[in-house]
N, C-alpha and C positions, 0 to 999 in steps of 0.2 A: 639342482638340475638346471642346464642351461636351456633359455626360454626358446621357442621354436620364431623364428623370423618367417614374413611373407610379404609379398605386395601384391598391389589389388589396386585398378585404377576405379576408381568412381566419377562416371558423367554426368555431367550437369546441362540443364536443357537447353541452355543457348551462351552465346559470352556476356551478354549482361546480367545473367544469372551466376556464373563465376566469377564475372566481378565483383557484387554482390557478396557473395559469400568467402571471396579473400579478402575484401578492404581493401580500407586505404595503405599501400603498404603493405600488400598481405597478412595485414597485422590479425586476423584474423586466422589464418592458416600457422602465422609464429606460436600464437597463443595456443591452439592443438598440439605444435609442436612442443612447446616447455610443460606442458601439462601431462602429455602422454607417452613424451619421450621417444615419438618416433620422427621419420621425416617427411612432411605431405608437399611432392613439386606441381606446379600446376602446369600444367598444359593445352594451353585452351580452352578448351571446355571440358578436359579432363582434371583430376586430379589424383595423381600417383599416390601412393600409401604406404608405406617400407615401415617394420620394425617386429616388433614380436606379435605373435596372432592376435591374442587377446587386448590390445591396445588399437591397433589396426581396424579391430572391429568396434570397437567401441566409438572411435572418431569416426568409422564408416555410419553407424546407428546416427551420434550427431551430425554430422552432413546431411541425411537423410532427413533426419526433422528439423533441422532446420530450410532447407531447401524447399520444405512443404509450404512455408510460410509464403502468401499470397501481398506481400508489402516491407519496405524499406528493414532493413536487417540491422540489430545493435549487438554491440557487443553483450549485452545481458542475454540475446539471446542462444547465444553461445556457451557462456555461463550458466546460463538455467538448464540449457540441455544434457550440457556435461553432468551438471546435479543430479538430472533424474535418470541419467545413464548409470549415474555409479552408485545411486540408491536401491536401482532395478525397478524402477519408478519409469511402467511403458506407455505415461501422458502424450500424447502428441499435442506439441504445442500448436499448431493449425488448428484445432480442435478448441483449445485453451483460449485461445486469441477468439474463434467466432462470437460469442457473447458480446458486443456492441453494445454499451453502456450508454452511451450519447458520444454523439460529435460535436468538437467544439465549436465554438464561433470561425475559427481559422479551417474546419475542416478535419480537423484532425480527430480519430477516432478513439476515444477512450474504452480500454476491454483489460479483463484479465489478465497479467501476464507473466501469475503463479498460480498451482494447483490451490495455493492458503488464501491466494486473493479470489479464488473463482469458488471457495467455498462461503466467504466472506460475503460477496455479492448475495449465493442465494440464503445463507442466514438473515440478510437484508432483505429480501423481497419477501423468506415466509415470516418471517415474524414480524409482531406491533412494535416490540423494542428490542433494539440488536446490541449487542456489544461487542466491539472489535478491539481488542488487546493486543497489541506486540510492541516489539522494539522502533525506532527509528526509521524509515525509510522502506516500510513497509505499504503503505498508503491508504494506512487507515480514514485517514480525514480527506483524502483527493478523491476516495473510489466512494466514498459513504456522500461527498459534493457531487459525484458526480449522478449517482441515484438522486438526490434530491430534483436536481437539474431535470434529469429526463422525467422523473415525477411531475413537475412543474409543468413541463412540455407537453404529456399527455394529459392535463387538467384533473390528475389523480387527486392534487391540493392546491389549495389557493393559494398557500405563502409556504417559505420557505428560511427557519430562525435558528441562525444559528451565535451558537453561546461558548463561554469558556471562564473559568473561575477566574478571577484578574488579580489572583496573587503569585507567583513565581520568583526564585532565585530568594524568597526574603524581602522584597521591594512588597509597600501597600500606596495603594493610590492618592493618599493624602500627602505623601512627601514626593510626590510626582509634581513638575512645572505644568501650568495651562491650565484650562478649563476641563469639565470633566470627559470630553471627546477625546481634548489631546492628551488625557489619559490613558482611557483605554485603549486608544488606538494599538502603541506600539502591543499590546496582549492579544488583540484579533489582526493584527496585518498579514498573518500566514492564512486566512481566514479570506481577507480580500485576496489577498493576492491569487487563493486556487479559485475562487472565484471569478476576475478576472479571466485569469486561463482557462476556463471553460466556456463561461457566457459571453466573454468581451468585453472591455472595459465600459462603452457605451451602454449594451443591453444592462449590464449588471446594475450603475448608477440610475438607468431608468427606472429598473423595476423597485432598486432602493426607495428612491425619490415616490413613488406608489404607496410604498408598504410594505411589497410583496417578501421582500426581503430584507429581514433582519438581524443585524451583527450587533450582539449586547453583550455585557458581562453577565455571568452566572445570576448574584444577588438582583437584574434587573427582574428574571422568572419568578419572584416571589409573590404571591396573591393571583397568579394568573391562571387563566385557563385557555389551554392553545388548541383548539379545534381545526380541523383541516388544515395539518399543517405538516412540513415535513420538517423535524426537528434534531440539532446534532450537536450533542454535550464535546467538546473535545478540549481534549489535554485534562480528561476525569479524574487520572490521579492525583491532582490537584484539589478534590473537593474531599470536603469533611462527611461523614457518614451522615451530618445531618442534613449538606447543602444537597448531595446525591438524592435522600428519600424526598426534597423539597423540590426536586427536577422529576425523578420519572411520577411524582403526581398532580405536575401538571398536565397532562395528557388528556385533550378532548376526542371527541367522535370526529374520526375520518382523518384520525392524526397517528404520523407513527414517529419514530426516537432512535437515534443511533448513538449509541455513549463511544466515545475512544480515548484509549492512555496508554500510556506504557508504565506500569507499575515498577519497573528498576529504572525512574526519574521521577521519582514521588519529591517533590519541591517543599512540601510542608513542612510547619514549623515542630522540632524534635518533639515527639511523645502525642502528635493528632495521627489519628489511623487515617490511613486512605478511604476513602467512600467506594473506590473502585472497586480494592480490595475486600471489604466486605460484602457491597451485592454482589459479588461472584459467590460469597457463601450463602448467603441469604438466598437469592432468587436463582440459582443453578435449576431448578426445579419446576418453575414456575410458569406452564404454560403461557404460551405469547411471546415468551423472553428466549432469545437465544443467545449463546457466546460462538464468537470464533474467535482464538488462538494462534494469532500470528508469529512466526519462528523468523531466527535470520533468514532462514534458505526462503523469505518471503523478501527481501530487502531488495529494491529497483533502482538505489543509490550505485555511487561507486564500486566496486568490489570488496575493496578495501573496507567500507564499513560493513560491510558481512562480519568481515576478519574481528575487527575493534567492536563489535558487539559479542562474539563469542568470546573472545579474551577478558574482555568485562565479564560474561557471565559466569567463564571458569575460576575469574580471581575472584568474585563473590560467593560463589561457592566452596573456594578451600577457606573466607572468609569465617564462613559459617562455621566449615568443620573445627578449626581452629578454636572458634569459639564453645 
């Protein structure tokens, strides 16, 4: 049955608000277009809509929420809106976006800007130990800094330590060049770096230079006790079941724990189980601890790695069947 055609202009509130939301290039408007198959012309401050009903409305839904957005427009968010459109997923990202996490040094406002990250957040604030799981480009480790930060800001904890197991790819620190810093460095520089882009380079090396803040490897946590602290294990599929139970018991009074990994990039050496992996079975349960479960359709990267994490996870799963 051939589909029913319509057009429907949809206004926008001023011309820098359609500018806005066609881009640079309209590239914004092309990208509805290849997507939905119909054809969107702009007219001012209108925007014409032509093709089969159900398509029409769908781009009308996102135009709408995204239009709601009170700040500079990406293309993710064009992409995320489409998502929850053709999930039947009725988020409004306005809504999504209000939770203000901290603003950076530069001003710039760090917030949710998925339904998986804006769950992530509040598994972070109720629980003493959180854990954030997913693939790549998710932001596990910049939204988990960024609670730290605003923790810090509101004098919830005194310091702020963050850790990561310093073995990766098969490389161990002893056939590394330099002193033991210029070792671990290159294993925590993703570490400085989102730090950096939140605090600023200056505040960040102040408060280092203090105490307040701590970039170590894993095995430095051992004998310790971290009281008032806000504390963040990342890149945990990395650890051994034993270096894992030797992190979440350090934990003092007025101290809380973020673990993050992505378990399909478990680096260890063949035949060590992941630490990740297992307290997900272990402590599922366990009041104070909570998991959140990040998916591609969580990914703030290129689009494209959306794409290249699904395709991985399909050919590892006909891996398996195979197997």
């Amino acid at each position: 049955m051939a589909q029913q055609a319509t057009e429907m202009v949809f206004t926008l509130a001023d011309i820098a608000q359609a500018q806005a939301i066609s881009g640079k290039g309209d590239e914004n408007l092309r990208w509805l277009e290849n997507q939905y198959g119909i054809r969107v012309i702009p007219r001012g401050i209108d925007l014409i809509l032509s093709g089969d009903t159900e398509s029409v409305e769908k781009v009308r839904r996102i135009l709408e929420n995204v239009a709601g957005l009170n700040r500079d427009l990406t293309a993710h968010d064009f992409h995320y809106a489409s998502e929850l459109i053709n999930t039947g997923n009725g988020v409004s990202l306005r809504e999504l976006n209000s939770e203000i996490i901290v603003t950076t040094a530069r001003g710039r406002q760090i917030y949710p800007k998925t339904q998986g990250q804006k769950e992530y957040i509040q598994t972070i604030n109720s629980n003493v130990i959180s854990f954030g799981i997913g693939p790549a480009g998710t932001g596990k480790t910049f939204l988990a800094m960024a609670v730290a930060a605003a923790a810090l800001k509101r004098k919830e904890v005194s310091r702020i330590i963050l850790t990561r197991p310093a073995v990766e790819a098969g490389e161990h620190l002893g056939f590394l060049p330099g002193d033991l810093q210029d070792k671990v460095d290159p294993y925590l520089r993703p570490l400085y770096d989102a730090l950096y882009d939140i605090l600023g380079q200056e505040q960040y090396l102040k408060l280092r230079e203090r105490g307040v803040i701590e970039v170590a490897p894993l095995a430095y946590m051992r004998g310790r006790t971290l009281d008032d602290s806000f504390i963040i294990l990342d890149e945990a599929q990395n650890t051994t079941n034993e270096q894992m139970k030797m992190f979440l018991t350090r934990l003092g009074y007025g101290s809380k724990a973020v673990v993050t990994g992505d378990v399909t990039q478990i680096d260890l050496p063949r035949g060590k189980k992941s630490g990740l992996i297992i307290a997900g079975r272990i402590l599922k349960d366990v009041k104070g601890i909570g998991f959140c479960y990040l998916t591609e359709s969580d990914v703030v990267r290129h689009p494209l790695v959306q794409r290249v994490i699904k395709a991985y996870a399909e050919f590892e799963s006909d891996q398996q069947d195979e197997a």
